[in-house]
N, C-alpha and C positions, 0 to 999 in steps of 0.2 A: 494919198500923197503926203498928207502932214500927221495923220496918227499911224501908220504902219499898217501891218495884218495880224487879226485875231482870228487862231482857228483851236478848235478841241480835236482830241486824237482819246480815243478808248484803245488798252490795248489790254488783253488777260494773262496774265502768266500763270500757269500749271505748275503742277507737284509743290505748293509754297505753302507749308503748314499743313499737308494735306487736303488741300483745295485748292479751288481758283479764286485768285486775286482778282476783281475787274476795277481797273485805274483807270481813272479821269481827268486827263492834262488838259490844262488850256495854256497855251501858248501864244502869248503879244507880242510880233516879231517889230521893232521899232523901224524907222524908216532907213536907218546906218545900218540895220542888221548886214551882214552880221558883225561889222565893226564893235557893235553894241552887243551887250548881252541881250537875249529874251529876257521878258518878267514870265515868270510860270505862275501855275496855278495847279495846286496838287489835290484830288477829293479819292474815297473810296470807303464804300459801305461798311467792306471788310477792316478797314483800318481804322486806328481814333485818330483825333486831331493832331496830336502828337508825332504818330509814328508817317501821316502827310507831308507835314513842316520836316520831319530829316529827310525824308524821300525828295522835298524841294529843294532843300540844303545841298544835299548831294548831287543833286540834278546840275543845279548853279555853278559846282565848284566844278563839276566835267565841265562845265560851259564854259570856264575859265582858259579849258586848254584846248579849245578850239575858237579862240578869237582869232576873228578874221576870216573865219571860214565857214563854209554853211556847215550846219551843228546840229539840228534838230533828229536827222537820222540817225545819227552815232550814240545823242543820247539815249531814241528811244530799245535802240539795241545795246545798251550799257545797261539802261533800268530792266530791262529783262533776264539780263544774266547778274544783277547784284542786287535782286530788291530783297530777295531771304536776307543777303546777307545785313542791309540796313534796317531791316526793321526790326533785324533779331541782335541786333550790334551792342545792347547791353551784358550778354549772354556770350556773345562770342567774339574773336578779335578777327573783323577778315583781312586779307591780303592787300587790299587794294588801303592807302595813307587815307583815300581821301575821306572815307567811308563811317571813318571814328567821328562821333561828336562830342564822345565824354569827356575831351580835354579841355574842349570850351568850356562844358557846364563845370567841370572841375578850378578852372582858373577865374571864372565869374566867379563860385563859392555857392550858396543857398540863399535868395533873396525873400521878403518879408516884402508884403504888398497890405495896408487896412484899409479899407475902405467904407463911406459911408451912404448906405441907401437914405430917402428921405421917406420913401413906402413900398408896399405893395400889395396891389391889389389882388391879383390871383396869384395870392401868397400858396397855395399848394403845387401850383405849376413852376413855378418861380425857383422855389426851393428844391424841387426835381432838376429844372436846369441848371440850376449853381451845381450839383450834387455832380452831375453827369460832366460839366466841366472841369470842374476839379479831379474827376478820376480818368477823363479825356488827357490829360494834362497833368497826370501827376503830381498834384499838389493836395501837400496837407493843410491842415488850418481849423478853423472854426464861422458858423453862421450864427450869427449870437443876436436874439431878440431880450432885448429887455425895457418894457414897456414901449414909447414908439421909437425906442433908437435901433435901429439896426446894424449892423457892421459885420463886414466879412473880412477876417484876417487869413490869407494864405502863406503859405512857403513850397517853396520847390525851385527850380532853374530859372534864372534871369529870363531866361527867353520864354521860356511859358508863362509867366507872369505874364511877361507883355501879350503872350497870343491871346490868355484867361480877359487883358482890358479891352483886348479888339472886338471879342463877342461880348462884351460885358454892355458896349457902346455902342457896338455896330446891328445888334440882335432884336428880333421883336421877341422881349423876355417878359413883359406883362401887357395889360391890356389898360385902356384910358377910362374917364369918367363914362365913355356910352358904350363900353366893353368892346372897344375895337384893339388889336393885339396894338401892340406901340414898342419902341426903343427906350430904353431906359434913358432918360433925359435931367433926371436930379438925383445923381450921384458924385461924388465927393470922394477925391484920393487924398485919405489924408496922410500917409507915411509909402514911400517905396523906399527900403533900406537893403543894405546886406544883413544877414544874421548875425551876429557877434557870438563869441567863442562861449559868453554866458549864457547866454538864450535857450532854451531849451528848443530843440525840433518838435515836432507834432509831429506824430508815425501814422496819423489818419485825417479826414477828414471829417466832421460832427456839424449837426446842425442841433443847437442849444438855447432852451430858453431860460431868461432868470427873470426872478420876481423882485429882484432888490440889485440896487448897484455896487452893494457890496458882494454880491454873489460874484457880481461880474467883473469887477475889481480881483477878486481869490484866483479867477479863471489867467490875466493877465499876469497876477504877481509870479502864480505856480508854473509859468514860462520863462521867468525873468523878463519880464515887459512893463515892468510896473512904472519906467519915464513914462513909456510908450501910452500907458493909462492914463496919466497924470496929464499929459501934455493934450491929449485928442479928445479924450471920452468927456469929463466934467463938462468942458464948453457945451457940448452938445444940446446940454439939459436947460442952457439957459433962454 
């Protein structure tokens, strides 16, 4: 009566890529529903994190043109006739306005996210999931060890940014002092920017180590980020 209903709904859609999709909605209908929008919840094997989040996106904004009215069926008969065309919507323009998301990431610009680890312990596992993150999320950058500072600079879409800090915080990504997996808990944002027009992009992402911090210094200048060195990295050391 005061938090609403949570239910999951599986459904498969055929011929998509040449296979079956199987999606995994969860659905929080509030207690106004449907005056109120649902919160969704988007997962599937077949897909990355990425192509989830537009599938939620576009889910949302149909749920926009049915306020006021029960919703849930219409959407889940909407995502089965447009989910080719959203997951493949880099590639193709479909028919349907609501469908595009590249105008968003286009009017946000390329965002620049540095960040500061303080350790890690099961640094082989650790470095596998940043790795699988960042190309879950299309984002490029760098994992840069040098001596104990670590620092992960990305770039790509304002909003994958943000998805990259929800697992960054919310994830069991290393494991504690009696090897029990754990939430990364001493990390440090220290720059979320837009990219400036001098900045160099990163076309990949690299996990790097240096021996000297002028190694790692050459790594920042040769992007044009050399404030961006001056102002974060030194502190570090002290």
């Amino acid at each position: 009566e005061t938090h609403g209903i949570t239910f999951r709904i599986q459904i498969r859609v055929k011929e998509l890529l040449d296979t079956d999709v199987l999606l995994k909605l969860l659905f929080h209908l509030p207690v106004n529903y449907p005056s109120t929008l649902p919160d969704i919840s988007v997962s599937s094997d077949q897909l990355t994190r990425a192509q989830c989040t537009d599938v939620k996106d576009k889910l949302l904004e149909q749920a926009k043109k049915h306020l006021s009215e029960p919703m849930v069926h219409d959407l889940i008969l909407w995502l089965q006739q447009h989910l080719k065309c959203v997951i493949k919507q880099s590639a193709t323009v479909c028919h349907e306005k609501t469908t595009l998301s590249t105008g968003k990431s286009t009017e946000d610009g390329i965002w620049m996210l540095l960040l500061h680890l303080d350790h890690m312990r099961a640094k082989a596992k650790y470095v596998r999931t940043v790795e699988k993150w960042a190309s879950d999320l299309r984002l490029t950058g760098r994992l840069m060890f040098m001596g104990k500072i670590i620092l992960i600079l990305l770039q790509g879409d304002r909003s994958n940014i943000k998805e990259y800090l929800i697992l960054q915080k919310t994830s069991k990504v290393d494991v504690d002092s009696s090897g029990k997996k754990c939430k990364e808990k001493m990390i440090s944002v220290l720059c979320e920017t837009k990219v400036q027009a001098q900045q160099k992009r990163f076309q990949t992402f690299e996990v790097k180590e240096y021996s000297r911090l002028d190694e790692l210094q050459k790594e920042f200048e040769a992007a044009g980020l050399t404030t961006l060195f001056s102002e974060f990295v030194p502190p570090l050391l002290k």
